[in-house]
C-alpha positions, 0 to 999 in steps of 0.5 A: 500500500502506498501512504501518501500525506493525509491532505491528498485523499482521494480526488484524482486529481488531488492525488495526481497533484500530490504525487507528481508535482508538490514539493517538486523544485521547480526552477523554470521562471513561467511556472513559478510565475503560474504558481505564484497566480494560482497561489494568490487565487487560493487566497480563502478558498481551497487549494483543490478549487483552484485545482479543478479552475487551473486550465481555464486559468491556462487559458484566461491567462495566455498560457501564465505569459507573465509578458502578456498578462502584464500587457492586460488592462480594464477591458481583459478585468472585464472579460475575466470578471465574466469568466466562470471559469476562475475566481472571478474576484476582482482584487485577485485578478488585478493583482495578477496583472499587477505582479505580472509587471512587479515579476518582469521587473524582478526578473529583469534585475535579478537574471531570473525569478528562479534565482531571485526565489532559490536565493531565499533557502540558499539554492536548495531545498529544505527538507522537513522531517514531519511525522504528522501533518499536523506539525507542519507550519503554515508560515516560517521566517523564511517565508516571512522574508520571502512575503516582506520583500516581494511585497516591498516589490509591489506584489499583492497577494503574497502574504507568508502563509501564501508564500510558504504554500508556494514555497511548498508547491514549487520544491524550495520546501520539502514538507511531505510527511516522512510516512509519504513515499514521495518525501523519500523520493524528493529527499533522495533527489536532492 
């Protein structure tokens, strides 16, 4: 029998997510800008609603083009505010045209978004230890760090505890639990 973090259940598509990318370094600059987008929507919901909305974000948002949706203006708010496709919360929407222009900015000093983010545990991944997942934090100071300066930046949406669930989603944490066969893999990865 396989064990798996108790979160994953049993969604199929939950348990596809859980399995083959959360906790999984990514260092690719668009798909830390598409977690980054979806993170921020999650914001008071459930991460499996923003799960089961990620392809209509696909498509609402040009494939996660950071180039194109910072090109986005009133009448693209309009058009994704009638889009039952997403969460249609205008706040949340502005922000993703907002931090499209504060990531391209971030990028273009930096080199990449990659390095900037890695920069924040050192390049690697940490690897938490946890036997329940009740134990596991929901922020840490360093993603503290991480929200203080990205909002510094002009991004919205990035408080820590958004921060350290994207940090978690894109690898730079490695918070499945020891009993999960996937918290071997990644540490043995590593």
């Amino acid at each position: 029998m396989i064990h798996r973090c108790t979160w994953a259940g049993n969604d199929p598509l939950y348990v596809a997510y859980h399995d083959q990318e959360w906790g999984v370094p990514v260092h690719d600059d668009r798909k830390l800008f598409e977690f980054l987008i979806l993170e921020g929507a999650q914001a008071g919901l459930s991460w499996i609603t923003v799960l089961r909305k990620r392809e209509n974000y696909r498509t609402a948002f040009h494939g996660f083009n950071p180039n194109r949706v910072a090109e986005f203006g009133e009448k693209d708010i309009v058009r994704l505010m009638s889009n039952d496709g997403i969460i249609r919360n205008r706040q949340k929407i502005q922000s993703a045209i907002g931090n499209a222009r504060a990531f391209l900015e971030l990028q273009a000093s930096h080199g990449s978004f990659s390095d900037y983010m890695w920069s924040f545990v050192d390049g690697k991944p940490i690897h938490n230890h946890w036997t329940d997942r009740g134990d596991v934090p929901a922020k840490t100071p360093v993603s503290d760090a991480l929200s203080a300066d990205l909002q510094k930046r002009g991004f919205k949406f990035v408080g820590s505890t958004i921060c350290y669930a994207h940090m978690q989603a894109v690898g730079m944490v490695n918070d499945h639990t020891t009993e999960c066969f996937r918290h071997a893999e990644l540490l043995g990865s590593a």
